[in-house]
Every structure is written in C-alpha cells, then in structure tokens.
C-alpha positions as CSV (number, residue, x, y, z in Angstrom):
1,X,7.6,-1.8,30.1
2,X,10.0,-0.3,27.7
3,X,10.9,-2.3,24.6
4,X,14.6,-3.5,23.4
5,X,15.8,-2.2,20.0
6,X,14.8,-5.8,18.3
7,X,11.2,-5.2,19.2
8,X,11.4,-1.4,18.5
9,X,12.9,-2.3,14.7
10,X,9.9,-5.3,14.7
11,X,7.1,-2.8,15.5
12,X,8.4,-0.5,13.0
13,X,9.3,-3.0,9.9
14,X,5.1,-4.4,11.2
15,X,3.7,-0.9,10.7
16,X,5.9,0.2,7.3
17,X,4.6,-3.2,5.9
18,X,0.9,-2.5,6.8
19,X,1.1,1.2,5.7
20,X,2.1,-0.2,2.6
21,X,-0.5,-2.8,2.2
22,X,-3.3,-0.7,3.1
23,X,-2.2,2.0,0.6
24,X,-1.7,-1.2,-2.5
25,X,-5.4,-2.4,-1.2
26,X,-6.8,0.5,-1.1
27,X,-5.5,1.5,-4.4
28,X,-6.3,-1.7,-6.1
29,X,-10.2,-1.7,-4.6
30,X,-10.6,2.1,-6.5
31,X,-8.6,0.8,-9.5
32,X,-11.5,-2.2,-9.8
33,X,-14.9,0.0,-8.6
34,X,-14.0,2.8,-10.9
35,X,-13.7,-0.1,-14.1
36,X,-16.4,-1.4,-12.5
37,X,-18.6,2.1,-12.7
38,X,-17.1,2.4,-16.4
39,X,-18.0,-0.8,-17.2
40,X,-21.2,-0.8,-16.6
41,X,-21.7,2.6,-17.8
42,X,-20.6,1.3,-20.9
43,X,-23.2,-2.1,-21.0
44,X,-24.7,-2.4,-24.2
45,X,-22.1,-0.5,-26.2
46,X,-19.3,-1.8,-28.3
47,X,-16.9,0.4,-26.4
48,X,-15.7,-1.8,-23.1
49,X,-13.0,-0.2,-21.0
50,X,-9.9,-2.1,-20.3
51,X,-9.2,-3.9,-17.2
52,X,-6.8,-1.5,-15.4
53,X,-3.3,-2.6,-14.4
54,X,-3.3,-3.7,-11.1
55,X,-0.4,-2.2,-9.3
56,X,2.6,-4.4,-7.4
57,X,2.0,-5.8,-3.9
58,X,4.8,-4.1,-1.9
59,X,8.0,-6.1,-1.9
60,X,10.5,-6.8,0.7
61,X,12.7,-3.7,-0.5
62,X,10.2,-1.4,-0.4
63,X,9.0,-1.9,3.1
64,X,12.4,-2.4,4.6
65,X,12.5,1.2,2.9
66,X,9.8,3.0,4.3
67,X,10.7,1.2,7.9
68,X,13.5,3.1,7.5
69,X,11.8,6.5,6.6
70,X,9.6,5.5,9.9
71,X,12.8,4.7,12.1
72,X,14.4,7.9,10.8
73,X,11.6,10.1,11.9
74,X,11.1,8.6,15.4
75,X,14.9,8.6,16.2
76,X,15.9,12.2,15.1
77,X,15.1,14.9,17.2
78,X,13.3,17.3,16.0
C-alpha cells in the first residue's frame, strides 16, 4: 500500500520530531550524569560544580526544519 503525500509529510514531520527529541534527551541525560560524577567527586569539598544549563526542548521551528532537511533528501535524486 503506497502512502498519499499527507501521510508521507506526517511520517516525516513524526521522525524529524523524534530525531530531535532523542538527540535533546540524550543530551540532557549526559549534561546531568556528568554533574552528577563531578558532584560527587567533589563531596566533602567547598568547591560544588554548577548545575549545567539544560539545553531547549526542540520547538516547532526547528523540527518543521529538519523535516524539511529529511524531505529534501528523500525527494532529490541522487
């Protein structure tokens, strides 16, 4: 069964928007273990490390951007 281009563009948008939520949690988890290792390498001492900034959960521009980077690449020919 062959999809229409409303369920292609859905697909993609889905799979740009989980790329980029698997790269922000997977960022964010080794943002927190590697305060977490220098924290408690630090325990006892006077010198704490900061809290790292935690970076942006992907917004609606961004994903509709890299769906269109993935679109791009499948429709070209190549």
């Amino acid at each position: 069964m062959s999809l229409n281009p409303f369920e292609v563009r859905l697909q993609v948008l889905s799979m740009a928007k989980d790329l980029l939520t698997d790269q922000y949690h997977t960022n964010r988890d080794m943002l927190v273990q590697k305060y977490e290792f220098a924290r408690q390498a630090a325990e006892g001492s006077s010198n704490q490390p900061v809290f790292p900034e935690i970076p942006e959960f992907p917004q609606e521009d961004k994903i509709i951007a890299k769906a269109n980077a993935l679109y791009n690449f499948i429709s070209t020919k190549s």
